[in-house]
N, C-alpha and C positions, 0 to 999 in steps of 0.2 A: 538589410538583414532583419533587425526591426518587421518589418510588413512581411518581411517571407515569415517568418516565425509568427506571427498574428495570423496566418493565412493556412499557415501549419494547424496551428488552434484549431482554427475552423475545420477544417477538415476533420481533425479529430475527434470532434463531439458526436456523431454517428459512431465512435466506436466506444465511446462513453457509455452510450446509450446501448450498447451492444452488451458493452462488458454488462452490463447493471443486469440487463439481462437475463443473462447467464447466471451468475450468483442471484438473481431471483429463483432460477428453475434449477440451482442446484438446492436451495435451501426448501424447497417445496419436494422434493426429490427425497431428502434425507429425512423428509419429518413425516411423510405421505401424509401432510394436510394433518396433522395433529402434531402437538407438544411429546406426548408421550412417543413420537413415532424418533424422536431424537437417540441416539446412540450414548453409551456410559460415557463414548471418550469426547463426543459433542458434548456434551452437559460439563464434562471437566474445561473444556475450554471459552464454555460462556461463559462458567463459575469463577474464570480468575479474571474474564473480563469484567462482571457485572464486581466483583471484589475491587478493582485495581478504580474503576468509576465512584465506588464510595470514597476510597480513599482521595480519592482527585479534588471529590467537593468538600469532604470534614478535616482529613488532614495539613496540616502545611505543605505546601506544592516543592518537591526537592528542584529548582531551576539548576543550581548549580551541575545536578545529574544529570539533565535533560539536554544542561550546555555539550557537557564533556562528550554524550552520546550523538549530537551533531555535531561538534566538529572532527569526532573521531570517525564517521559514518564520510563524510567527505575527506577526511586524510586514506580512508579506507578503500572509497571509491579511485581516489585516484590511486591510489600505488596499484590496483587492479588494472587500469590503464595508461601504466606504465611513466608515471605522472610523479615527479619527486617531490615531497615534503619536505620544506624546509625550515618549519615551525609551527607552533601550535598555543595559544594563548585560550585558558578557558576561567569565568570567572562567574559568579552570581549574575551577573550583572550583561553578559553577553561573553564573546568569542570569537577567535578567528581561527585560520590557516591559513599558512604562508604557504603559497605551491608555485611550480615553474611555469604553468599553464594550465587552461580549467576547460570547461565546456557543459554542456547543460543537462547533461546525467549527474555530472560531480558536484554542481551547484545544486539541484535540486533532491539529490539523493539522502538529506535525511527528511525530507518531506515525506516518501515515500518508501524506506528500507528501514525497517525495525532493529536497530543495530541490538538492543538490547536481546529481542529475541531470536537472535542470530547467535547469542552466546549462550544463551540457554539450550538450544537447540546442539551448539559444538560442543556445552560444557557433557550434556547426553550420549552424543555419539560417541564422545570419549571411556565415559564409566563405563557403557553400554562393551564395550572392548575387553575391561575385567572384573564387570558385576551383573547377573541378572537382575535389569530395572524394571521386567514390566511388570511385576508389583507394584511398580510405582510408576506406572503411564498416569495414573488421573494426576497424579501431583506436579507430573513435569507439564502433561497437558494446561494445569491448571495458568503453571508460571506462566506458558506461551501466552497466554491467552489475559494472562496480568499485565504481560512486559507489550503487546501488542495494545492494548489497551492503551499502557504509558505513551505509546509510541502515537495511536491518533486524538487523545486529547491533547496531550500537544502541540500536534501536529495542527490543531483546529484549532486552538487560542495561538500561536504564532502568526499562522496565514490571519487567523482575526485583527492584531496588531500593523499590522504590517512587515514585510519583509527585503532588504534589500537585494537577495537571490531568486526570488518572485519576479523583484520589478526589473532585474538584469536580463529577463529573459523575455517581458512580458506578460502580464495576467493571464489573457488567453492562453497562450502555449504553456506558462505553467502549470497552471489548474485542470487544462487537461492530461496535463504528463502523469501530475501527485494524484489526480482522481483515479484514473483509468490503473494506472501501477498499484495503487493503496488496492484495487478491488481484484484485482491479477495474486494481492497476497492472499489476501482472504479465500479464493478461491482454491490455494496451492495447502494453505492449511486444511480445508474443507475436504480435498484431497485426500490428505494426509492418513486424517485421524476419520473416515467412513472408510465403507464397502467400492467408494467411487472409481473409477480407473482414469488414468492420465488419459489415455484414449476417448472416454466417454469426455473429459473433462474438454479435452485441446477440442472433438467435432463438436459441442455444444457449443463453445467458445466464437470457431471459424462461423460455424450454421448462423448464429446469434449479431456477430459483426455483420457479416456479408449481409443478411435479410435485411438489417439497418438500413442498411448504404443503398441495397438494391430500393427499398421503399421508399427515400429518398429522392433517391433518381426518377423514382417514378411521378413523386409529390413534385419535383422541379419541371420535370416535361407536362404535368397536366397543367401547372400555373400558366408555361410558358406557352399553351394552347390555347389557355383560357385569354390569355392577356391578346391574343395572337387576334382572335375572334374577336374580342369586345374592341 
């Protein structure tokens, strides 16, 4: 199991390279090749990431917040898959969850799902039911883009440290699951808050993988010509 998931990895990294892509030519897309070409509600949501980055390096770093928000992000993921929680231990200092069974979305999913910005987003669509907020899109924008923030420095000094939900699963297949999924959000925010359409977004996405793979295949058949002749 080990090597099929190492082998999974591999495979994966042509869509790594796909997804990156994609979020290159969607951000070229929104800015038409200038700063200024950037949208009021894109500017609110770099504004709370480039904010939530100062805090990261001048402030004291909340861990104990960061705990509660993975282990609650994995209690979270599994009751979505139908998965009982049977406790929950969260401290300065690390964390667990007691569950009946796991598997390698549940384990890896706070690597890669902003649980923080997941409530910002529910705490919105809530008010949004009995107050007009878009007066205030740059400021929820802003959060998004603070708590997503929280969410991949984080996410990059844990995987820095070491992880034992990483090495449960493997390097390779998890670095390709947390990369490729971290850049899948980014992309859905990107979405979100432009002119973009899901449609344009999903055929650049497919266009982008596939071309990968197909180049790929192609780079593999000319070695193994080249190797064939020499």
């Amino acid at each position: 199991m080990r090597f099929l998931k190492w082998f999974i990895g591999l495979l994966l990294l042509p869509a790594c390279i796909g997804v990156s892509r994609t979020i290159h030519g969607l951000l070229l897309q929104l800015s038409g090749g200038t700063w200024s070409g950037w949208s009021p509600d894109v500017w609110a949501l770099l504004g709370g990431f480039v904010l939530w980055i100062f805090i990261y390096f001048v402030m004291p770093r909340p861990m104990r917040t960061y705990v509660l928000a993975h282990e609650l992000t994995h209690a979270l993921w599994a009751w979505l898959m139908g998965v009982s929680v049977l406790g929950m231990k969260v401290s300065k200092r690390g964390g667990h969850v007691l569950l009946t069974k796991s598997n390698f979305l549940i384990t890896l999913a706070p690597y890669f799902f902003p649980f923080y910005t997941l409530c910002v987003i529910l705490i919105h669509a809530v008010l949004s039911l009995f107050f007009d907020t878009s007066p205030y899109d740059a400021i929820w924008l802003g959060w998004v883009g603070l708590t997503w923030g929280f969410h991949l420095t984080f996410t990059l000094s844990m995987i820095k440290v070491g992880q034992s939900d990483i090495r449960e699963h493997g390097a390779l297949f998890s670095y390709a699951i947390i990369y490729s999924f971290n850049l899948l959000g980014i992309g859905i925010w990107l979405v979100a808050v432009s002119d973009l359409t899901w449609t344009e977004w999903t055929h650049a996405l497919g266009r982008d993988v596939s071309q990968t793979y197909l180049w790929l295949g192609e780079w593999i058949l000319h070695a193994v010509d080249w190797l064939a002749e020499a």
